[in-house]
C-alpha positions in Angstrom: -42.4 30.6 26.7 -41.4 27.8 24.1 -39.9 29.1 21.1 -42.1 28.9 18.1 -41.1 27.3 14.7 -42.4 30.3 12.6 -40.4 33.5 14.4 -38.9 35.8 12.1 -35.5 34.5 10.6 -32.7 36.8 9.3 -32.9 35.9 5.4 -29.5 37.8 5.1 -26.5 34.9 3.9 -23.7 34.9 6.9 -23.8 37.3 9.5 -21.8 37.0 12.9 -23.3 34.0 14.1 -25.1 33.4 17.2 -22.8 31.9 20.2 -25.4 31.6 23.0 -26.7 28.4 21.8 -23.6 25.8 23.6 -26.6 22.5 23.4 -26.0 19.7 21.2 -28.8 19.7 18.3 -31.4 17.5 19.6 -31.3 14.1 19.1 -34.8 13.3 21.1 -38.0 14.6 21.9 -37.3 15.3 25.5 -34.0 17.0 24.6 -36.5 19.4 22.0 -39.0 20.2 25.0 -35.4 20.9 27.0 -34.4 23.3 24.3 -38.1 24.9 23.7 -38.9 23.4 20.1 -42.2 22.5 19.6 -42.0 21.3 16.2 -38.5 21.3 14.2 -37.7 22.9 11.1 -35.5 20.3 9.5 -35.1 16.8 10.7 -31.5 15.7 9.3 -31.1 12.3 9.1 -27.3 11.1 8.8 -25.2 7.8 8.4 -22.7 8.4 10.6 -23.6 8.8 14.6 -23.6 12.7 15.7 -20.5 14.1 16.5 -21.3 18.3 16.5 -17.4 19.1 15.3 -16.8 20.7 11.9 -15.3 17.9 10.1 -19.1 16.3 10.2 -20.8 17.8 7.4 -24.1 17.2 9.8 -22.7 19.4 11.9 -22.1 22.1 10.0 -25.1 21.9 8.1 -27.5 22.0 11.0 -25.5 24.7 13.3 -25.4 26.4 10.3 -29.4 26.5 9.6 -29.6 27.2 13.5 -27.7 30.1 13.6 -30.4 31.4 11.0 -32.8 30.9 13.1 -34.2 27.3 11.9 -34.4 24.5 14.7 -32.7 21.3 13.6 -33.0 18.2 15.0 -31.1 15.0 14.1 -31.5 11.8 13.7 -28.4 9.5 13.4 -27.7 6.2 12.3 -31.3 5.3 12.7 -32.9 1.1 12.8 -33.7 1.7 8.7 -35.6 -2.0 9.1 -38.2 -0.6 11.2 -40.4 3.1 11.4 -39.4 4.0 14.8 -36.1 6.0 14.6 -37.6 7.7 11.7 -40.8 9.3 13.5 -39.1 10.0 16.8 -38.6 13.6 16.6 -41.8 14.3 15.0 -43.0 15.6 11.4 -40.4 18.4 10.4 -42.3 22.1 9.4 -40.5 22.3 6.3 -38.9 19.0 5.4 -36.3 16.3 6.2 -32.6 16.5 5.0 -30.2 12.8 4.5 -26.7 12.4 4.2 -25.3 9.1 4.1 -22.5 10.5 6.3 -18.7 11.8 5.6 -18.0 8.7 3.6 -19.8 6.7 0.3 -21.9 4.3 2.6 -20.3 1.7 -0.1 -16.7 2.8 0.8 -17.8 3.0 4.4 -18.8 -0.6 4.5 -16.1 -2.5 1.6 -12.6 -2.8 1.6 -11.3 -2.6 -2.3 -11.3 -6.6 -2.3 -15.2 -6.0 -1.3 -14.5 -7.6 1.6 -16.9 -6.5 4.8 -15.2 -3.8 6.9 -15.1 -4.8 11.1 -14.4 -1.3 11.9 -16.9 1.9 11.1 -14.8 4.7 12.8 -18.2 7.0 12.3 -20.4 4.6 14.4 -20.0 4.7 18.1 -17.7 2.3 19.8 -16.5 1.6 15.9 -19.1 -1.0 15.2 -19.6 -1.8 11.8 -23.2 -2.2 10.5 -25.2 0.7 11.8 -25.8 2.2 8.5 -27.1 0.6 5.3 -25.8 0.1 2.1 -26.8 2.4 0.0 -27.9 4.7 2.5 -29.5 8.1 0.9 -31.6 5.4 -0.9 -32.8 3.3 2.3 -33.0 6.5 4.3 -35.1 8.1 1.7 -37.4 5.2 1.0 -37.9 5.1 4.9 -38.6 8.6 5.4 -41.5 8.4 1.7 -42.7 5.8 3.4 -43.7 7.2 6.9 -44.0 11.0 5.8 -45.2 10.9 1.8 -44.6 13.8 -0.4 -42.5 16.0 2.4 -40.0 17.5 1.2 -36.8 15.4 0.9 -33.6 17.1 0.2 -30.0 14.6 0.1 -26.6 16.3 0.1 -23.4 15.0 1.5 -20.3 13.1 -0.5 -22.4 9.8 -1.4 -25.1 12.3 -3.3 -23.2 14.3 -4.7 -20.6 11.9 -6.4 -23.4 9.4 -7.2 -25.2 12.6 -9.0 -24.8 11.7 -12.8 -25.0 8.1 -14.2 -22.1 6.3 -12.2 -20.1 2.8 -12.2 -21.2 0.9 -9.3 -17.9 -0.7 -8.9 -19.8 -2.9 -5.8 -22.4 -4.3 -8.6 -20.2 -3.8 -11.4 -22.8 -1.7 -13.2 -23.8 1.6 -14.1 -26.4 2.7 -11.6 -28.6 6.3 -12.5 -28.1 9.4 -10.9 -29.1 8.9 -7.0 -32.6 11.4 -7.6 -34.2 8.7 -9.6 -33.5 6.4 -6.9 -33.9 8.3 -3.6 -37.4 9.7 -4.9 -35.8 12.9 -3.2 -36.7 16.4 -4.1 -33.8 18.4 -4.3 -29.9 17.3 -4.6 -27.6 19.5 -3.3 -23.9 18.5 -4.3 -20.6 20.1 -3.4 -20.6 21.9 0.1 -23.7 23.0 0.1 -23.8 25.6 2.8 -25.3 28.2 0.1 -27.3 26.3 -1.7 -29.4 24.6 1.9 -30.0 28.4 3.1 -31.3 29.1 -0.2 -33.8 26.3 0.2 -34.3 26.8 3.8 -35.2 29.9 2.9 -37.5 29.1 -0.1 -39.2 26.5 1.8 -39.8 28.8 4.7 -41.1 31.7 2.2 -44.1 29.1 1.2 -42.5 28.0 -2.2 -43.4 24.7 -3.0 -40.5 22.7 -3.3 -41.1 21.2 -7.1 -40.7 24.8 -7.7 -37.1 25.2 -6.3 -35.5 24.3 -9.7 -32.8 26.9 -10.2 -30.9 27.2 -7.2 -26.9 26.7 -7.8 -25.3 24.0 -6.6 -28.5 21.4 -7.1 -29.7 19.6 -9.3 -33.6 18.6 -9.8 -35.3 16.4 -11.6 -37.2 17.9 -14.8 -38.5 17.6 -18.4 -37.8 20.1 -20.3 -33.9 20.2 -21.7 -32.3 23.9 -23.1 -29.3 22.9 -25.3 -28.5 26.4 -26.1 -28.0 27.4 -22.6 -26.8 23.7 -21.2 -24.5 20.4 -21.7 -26.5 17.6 -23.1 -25.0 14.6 -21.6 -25.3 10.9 -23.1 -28.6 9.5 -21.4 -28.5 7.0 -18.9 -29.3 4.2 -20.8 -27.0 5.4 -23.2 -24.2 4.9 -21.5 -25.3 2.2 -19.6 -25.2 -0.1 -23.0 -21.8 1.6 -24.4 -18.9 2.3 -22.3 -17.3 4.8 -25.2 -20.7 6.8 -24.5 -19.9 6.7 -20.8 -16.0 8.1 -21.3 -17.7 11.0 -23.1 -20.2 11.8 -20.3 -17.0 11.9 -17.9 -15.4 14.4 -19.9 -18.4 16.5 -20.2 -19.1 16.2 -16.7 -15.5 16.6 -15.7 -16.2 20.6 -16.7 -19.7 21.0 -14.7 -18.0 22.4 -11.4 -16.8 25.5 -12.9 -18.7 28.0 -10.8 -17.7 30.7 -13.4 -19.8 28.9 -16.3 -23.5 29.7 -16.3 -24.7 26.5 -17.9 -26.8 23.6 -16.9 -25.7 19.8 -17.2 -28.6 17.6 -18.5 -28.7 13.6 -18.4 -31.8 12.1 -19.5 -33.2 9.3 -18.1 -36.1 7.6 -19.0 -38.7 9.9 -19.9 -37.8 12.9 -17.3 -34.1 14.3 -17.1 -31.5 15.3 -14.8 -31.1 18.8 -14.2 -27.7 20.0 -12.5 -27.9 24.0 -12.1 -23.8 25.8 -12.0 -22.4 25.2 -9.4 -22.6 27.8 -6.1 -19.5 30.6 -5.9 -16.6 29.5 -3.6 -17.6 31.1 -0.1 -15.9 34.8 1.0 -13.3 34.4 3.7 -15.2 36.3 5.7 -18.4 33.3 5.4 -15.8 30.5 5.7 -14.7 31.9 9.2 -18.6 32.5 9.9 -18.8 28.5 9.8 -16.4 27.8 12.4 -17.1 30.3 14.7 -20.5 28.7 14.6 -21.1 26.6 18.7 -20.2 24.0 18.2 -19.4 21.9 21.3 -16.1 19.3 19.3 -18.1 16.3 21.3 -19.8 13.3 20.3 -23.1 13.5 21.9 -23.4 12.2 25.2 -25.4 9.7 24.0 -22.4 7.3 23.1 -20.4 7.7 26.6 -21.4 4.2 27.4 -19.7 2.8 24.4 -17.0 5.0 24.1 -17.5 7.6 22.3 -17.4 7.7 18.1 -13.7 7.1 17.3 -13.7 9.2 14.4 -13.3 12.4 16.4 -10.0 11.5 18.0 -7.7 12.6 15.2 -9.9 15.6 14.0 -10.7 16.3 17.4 -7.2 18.7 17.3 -6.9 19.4 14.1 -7.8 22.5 12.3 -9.5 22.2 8.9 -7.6 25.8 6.9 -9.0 25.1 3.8 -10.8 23.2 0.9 -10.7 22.3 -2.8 -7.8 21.4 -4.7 -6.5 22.1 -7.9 -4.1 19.4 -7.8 -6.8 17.1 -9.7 -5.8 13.8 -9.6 -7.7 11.7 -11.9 -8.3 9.0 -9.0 -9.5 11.6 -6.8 -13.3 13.1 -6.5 -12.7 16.1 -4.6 -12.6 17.7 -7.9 -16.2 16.9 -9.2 -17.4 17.4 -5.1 -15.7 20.3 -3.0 -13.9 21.6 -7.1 -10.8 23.1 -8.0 -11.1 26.8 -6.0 -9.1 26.6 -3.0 -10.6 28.7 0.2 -8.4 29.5 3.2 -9.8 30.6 6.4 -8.0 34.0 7.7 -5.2 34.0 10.4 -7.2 34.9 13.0 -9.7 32.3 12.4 -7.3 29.6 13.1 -5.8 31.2 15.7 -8.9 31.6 17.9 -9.4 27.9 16.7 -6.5 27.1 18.1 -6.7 28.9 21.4 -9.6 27.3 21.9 -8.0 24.1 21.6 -5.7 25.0 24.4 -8.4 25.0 27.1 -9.8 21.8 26.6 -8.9 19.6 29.5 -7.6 16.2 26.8 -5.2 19.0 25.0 -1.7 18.1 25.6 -0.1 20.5 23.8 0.2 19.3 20.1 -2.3 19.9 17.3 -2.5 16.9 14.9 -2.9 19.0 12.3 -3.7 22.2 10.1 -4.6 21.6 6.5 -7.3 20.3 4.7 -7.1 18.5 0.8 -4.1 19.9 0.3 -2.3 21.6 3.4 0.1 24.0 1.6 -2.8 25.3 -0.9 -3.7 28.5 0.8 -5.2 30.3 -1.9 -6.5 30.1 -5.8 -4.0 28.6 -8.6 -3.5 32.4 -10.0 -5.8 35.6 -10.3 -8.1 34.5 -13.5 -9.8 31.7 -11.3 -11.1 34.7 -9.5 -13.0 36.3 -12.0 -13.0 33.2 -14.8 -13.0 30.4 -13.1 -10.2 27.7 -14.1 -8.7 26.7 -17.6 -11.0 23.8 -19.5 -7.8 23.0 -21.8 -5.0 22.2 -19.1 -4.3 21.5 -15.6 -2.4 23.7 -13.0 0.2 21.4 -12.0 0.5 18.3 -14.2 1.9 17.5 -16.5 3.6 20.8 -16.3 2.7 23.7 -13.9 1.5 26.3 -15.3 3.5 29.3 -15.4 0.7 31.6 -14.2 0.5 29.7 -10.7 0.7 31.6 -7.7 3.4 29.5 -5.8 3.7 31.6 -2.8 3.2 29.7 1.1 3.7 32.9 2.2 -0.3 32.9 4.1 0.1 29.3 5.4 3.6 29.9 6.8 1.6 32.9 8.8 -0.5 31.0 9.9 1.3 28.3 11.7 3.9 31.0 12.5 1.1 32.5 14.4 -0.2 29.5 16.4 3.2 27.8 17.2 3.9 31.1 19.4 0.2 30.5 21.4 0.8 29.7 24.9 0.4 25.9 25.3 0.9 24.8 22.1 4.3 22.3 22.2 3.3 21.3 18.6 2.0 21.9 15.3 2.2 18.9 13.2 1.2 19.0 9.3 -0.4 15.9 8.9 -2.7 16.2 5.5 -1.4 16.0 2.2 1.7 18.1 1.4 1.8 18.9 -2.5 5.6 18.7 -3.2 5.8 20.0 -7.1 3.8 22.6 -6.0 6.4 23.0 -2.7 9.0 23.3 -5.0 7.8 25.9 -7.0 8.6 28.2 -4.5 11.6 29.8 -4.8 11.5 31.1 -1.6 12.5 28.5 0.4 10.9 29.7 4.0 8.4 27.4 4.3 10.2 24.7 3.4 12.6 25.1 6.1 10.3 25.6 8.5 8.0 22.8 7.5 11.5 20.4 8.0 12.3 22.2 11.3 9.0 22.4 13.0 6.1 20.6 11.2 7.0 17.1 11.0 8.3 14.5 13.6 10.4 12.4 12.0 9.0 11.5 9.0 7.0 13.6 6.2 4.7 11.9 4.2 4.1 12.5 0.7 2.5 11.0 -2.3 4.3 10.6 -5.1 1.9 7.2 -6.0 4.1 5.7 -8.5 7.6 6.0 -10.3 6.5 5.2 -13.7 6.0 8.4 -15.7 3.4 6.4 -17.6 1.3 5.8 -14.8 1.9 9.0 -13.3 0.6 10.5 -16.8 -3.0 8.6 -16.5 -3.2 9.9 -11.9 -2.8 13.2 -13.3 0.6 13.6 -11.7 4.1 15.3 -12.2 6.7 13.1 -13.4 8.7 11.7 -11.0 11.9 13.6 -11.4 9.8 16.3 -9.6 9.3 14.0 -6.4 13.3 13.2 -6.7 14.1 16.7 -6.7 11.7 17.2 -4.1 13.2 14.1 -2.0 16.9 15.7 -2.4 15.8 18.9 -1.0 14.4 17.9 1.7 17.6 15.3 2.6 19.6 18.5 2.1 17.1 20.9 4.5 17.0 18.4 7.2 20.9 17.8 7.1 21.4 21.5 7.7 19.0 21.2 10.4 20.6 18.2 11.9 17.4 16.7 12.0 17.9 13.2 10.7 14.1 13.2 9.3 13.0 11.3 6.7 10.2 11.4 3.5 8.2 8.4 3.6 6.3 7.8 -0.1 2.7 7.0 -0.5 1.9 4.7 -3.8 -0.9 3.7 -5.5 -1.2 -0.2 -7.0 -2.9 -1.9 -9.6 -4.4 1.9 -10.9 -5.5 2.2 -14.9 -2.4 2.6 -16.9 0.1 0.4 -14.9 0.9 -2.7 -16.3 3.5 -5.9 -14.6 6.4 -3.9 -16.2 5.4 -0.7 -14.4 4.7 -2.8 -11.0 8.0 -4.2 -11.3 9.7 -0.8 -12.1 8.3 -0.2 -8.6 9.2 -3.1 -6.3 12.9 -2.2 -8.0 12.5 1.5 -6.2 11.6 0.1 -3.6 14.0 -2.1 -2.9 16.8 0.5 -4.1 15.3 2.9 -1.3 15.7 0.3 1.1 12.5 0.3 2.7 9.1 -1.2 2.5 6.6 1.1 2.5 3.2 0.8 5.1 1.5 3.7 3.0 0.3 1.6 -0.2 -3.3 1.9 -1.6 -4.4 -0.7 -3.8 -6.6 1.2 -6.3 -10.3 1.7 -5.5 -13.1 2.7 -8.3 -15.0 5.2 -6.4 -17.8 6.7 -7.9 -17.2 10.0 -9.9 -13.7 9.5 -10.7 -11.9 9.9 -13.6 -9.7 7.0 -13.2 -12.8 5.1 -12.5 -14.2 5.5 -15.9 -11.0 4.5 -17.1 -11.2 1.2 -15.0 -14.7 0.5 -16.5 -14.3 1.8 -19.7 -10.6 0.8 -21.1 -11.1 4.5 -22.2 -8.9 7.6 -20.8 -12.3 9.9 -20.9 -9.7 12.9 -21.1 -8.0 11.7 -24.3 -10.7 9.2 -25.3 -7.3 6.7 -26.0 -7.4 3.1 -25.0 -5.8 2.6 -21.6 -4.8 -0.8 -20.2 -6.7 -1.5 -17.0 -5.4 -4.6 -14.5 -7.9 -6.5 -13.2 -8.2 -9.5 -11.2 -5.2 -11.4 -10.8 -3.1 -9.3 -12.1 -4.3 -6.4 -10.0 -2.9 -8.8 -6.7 0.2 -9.4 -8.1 0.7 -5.7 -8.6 0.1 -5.6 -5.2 2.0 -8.3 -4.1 5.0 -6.9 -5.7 5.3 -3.8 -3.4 5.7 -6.3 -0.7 7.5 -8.5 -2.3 9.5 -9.5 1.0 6.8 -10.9 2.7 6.8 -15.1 2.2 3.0 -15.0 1.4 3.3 -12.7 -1.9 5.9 -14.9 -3.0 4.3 -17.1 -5.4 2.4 -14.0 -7.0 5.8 -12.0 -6.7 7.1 -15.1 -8.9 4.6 -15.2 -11.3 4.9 -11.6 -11.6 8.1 -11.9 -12.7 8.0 -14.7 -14.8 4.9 -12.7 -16.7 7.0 -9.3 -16.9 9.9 -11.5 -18.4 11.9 -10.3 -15.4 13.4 -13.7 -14.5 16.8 -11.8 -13.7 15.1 -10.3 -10.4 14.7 -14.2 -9.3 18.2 -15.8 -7.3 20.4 -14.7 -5.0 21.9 -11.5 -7.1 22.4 -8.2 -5.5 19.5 -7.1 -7.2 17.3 -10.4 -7.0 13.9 -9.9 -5.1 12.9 -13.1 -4.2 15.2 -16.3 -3.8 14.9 -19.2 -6.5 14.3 -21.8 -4.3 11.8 -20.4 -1.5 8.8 -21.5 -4.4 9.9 -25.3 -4.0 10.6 -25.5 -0.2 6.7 -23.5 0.4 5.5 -25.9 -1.7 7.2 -28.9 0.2 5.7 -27.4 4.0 2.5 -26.6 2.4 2.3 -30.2 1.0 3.4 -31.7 4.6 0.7 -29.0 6.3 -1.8 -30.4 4.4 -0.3 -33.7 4.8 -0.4 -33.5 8.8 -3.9 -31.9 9.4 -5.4 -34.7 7.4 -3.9 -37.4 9.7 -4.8 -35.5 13.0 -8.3 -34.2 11.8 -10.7 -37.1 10.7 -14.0 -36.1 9.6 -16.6 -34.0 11.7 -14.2 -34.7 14.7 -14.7 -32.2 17.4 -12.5 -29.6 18.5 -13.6 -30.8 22.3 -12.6 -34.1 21.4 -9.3 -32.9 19.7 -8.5 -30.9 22.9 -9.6 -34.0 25.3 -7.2 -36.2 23.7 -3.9 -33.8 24.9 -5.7 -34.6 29.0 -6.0 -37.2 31.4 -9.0 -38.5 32.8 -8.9 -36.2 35.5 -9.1 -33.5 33.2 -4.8 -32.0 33.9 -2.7 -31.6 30.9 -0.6 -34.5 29.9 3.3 -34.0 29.6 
């Protein structure tokens, strides 16, 4: 007997999941007949190619409504220039559910130059192009357009950082929150495991879905606006038109993911209005180890076997996701505004079973890549208030100063991976996420620090202090950088005990709001004192929903509403360029750096010098002769063949 779409469905939260069901979610009408669905619940349409592992937020989404008893079928990457891919599973029973994937489609496809990307590690076989820009919008304009009204519910990171009135850095604008866009229903932003069964739920109780306005964690689109019980935000054409209006929306906005305030964020636009509902309460321990005990098979779907497979599952493939949120809050960083500032951990014995798991796949040699998440050594909320209060609106928990009520104990994590590395077949436990030094530091027992140095790394640790001038490191949101010293000098002393001979590699940030040529150069100077020349360097990137990124468009620190200088252009290469000053093609922006910063004294052959005097002439002089050459040996419209035919005889072998 096929199962039918309308059995009864347990309408309790998280329960001990279901483990019978070991299928992939079905990707195709025959693999639905193979399964016994008639007629899917949710059809969940996705950016990135279908890969059922937990790091996929289509993944967990869609085990997670089939462990409640809703059939899910997906629908990945899909032709968005033609109807087909969209109709072949069928109409959904209750609706149809788009993510543009684990990345901003945008970020996906641009490098920060906005240069075209070759590479899409999310597609299979890594080919680029599969998705389109912008794709909740495309998806969802395909979907109104071959379904009408059904209802259309986006989630995922591009939604929910694209929520309020953003920059655009790709179109330089301010673009309006991604409902008014998308035509879709219902956003759900954050991780949205709560809020989806609360609309699957809804949905399958016959509620309309216009009327599914006050579930936490989405927002809607509505009319009416409550300023006693809300934020009013600038409107979207507001702040369009005035970028001092559009600092102010950041700052306001920058508050909205307390999950311990009750109120509702407003925006209008036009003549309806943005309606974001508080956010959903951080999930129990007990619901975050529900989600990966859920089957999942940690496989692409067969599907892409011919190509390969989907190379974003090799590094995550053995790695172990322990956590989320951070409440390290770095102003160029949206995890704040998207998964917030409450750090979950999964228990000990959810990792371990993880783990063991891990040891009897057949590909598992022995080391796991990996267990951490944002921020590997948060294992649990800043201090006891967030619990019941949610986190401090006036100050930050570990910049500029830590707070003194932080709970700086590793004490949980150091368990944990005290607990795996004795699993039979495990050779390795490698921490390969973001370590939080000042926060490392803060703990005066000194544990898991050692053991971090003596089992955790191999050969190099790599951390992220992003700059070395305390201005810049002021506008990231980060620790001075004394703290990273100290940290640095720790470590050396650890490892030497150890006999190790390990090192801590920096991570820095370029051309980021705040920094100007002075600061750069303060940089290449470390740099060059350190005696290395670091691979790790980001130049900075204007993501949507960052607070950096209002700075970058605004000239405005929305958190002090002061001026901040912001490098652009030019100026933002040579920034660059400086970090690598060694290489001979930054040397003429290196040069000009220099000249600009009034740092002359770092030209010559001094000690300290970081580029020769006379490397600018002699460049010059073989660029000159270049140019001077491939004019003489490449007349006009000649042919390559003909170029080639000229170096061979008549019988076609090479001349000496």
């Amino acid at each position: 007997m096929k199962k039918s779409s309308k059995d009864h469905r347990q309408k309790t939260c998280f329960v001990k999941p279901r483990q019978e069901n070991t299928d992939f979610l079905p990707m195709s009408k025959n693999e639905m007949t193979a399964q016994g669905i008639d007629q899917c619940d949710f059809i969940l349409v996705t950016g990135d190619a279908y890969v059922d592992h937990p790091s996929f937020g289509a993944a967990i989404i869609g085990r997670l409504l089939q462990s409640k008893g809703f059939s899910v079928g997906i629908i990945a990457q899909p032709n968005w220039q033609e109807n087909a891919d969209f109709k072949k599973l069928g109409v959904p029973r209750l609706g149809f559910l788009v993510t543009a994937g684990n990345l901003d489609s945008m970020v996906n496809h641009f490098t920060v130059n906005k240069k075209r990307r070759h590479e899409d590690v999310y597609a299979p076989g890594g080919k680029a192009g599969l998705r389109p820009d912008r794709a909740t919008i495309v998806y969802c304009g395909k979907i109104r357009e071959c379904f009408g009204d059904i209802p259309l519910i986006i989630g995922g990171i591009e939604a929910s950082l694209r929520r309020f009135a953003h920059y655009d850095y790709w179109q330089e604008k301010v673009r309006r929150p991604i409902l008014f866009d998308s035509r879709a229903d219902l956003l759900v932003y954050g991780m949205g495991e709560l809020a989806m069964l609360e609309i699957a739920q809804g949905l399958d109780a016959g509620i309309p879905v216009d009327q599914l306005t006050h579930i936490k964690g989405t927002a809607v689109i509505g009319k009416e606006v409550d300023e006693l019980d809300g934020v009013l935000l600038p409107a979207t054409e507001v702040v369009m038109a005035d970028s001092l209006a559009y600092a102010k929306a950041t700052a306001l906005i920058y508050q909205s993911n307390n999950a311990h305030d009750p109120k509702t964020y407003y925006q209008p636009t036009g003549n309806r209005t943005l309606c974001q509902n508080p956010p959903q309460l951080p999930l129990s321990q007990q619901a975050f180890d529900a989600l990966y005990d859920l089957p999942f098979t940690y496989q692409w779907h067969p599907a892409y076997d011919a190509v390969g497979g989907v190379p974003g599952l090799t590094e995550v493939k053995f790695s172990i996701t322990a956590n989320r949120g951070c409440y390290g809050n770095c102003t160029f960083c949206a995890l704040a505004i998207h998964q917030g500032k409450y750090v979950q951990m999964r228990s000990r014995d959810s990792i371990v079973r993880e783990a063991v798991r891990m040891t009897k796949d057949p590909d598992f040699k022995g080391y796991i890549h990996d267990i951490g998440g944002p921020t590997a050594n948060f294992s649990h909320l800043a201090c006891k208030k967030q619990e019941s209060r949610g986190y401090c609106s006036n100050r930050e928990c570990l910049a500029p100063e830590p707070c003194q009520n932080i709970d700086s104990s590793h004490k949980p994590y150091l368990e944990t991976l005290r607990a795996v590395r004795k699993l039979p077949g495990i050779k390795k436990v490698f921490i390969r996420s973001g370590i939080r030094y000042d926060y490392l530091v803060l703990d005066k027992d000194k544990a898991f620090f050692r053991e971090l140095v003596d089992h955790h790394i191999s050969g190099q640790l790599r951390v992220a202090p992003e700059h070395v001038s305390d201005t810049v490191l002021a506008y990231m949101g980060k620790p001075a950088f004394k703290v990273y010293e100290n940290f640095a000098r720790h470590f050396k002393q650890i490892d030497g005990q150890l006999g190790k001979n390990q090192f801590v590699l920096p991570y820095f940030i370029t051309g980021h709001p705040g920094c100007s040529l002075q600061d750069a150069v303060k940089l290449a100077e470390y740099i060059r004192d350190i005696g290395f020349f670091p691979e790790q360097v980001q130049d900075f990137y204007p993501t949507p929903g960052s607070v950096a990124t209002a700075m970058y468009y605004t000239g405005i620190n929305p958190l002090t509403m002061e001026a901040v200088y912001v490098p652009r252009g030019r100026e933002k290469n040579m920034q660059r360029a400086l970090v690598h000053y060694q290489k001979r093609e930054n040397y003429l922006l290196v040069h000009e750096a220099l000249t600009k910063a009034y740092r002359e004294d770092l030209i010559g052959s001094g000690k300290k010098a970081l580029i020769p005097e006379k490397v600018k002439s002699s460049d010059r002089q073989r660029s000159t002769e270049k140019k001077s050459r491939s004019s003489q040996s490449s007349p006009s419209k000649q042919s390559k063949i003909n170029q080639k035919d000229k170096s061979r005889g008549r019988n076609g072998k090479k001349v000496n």
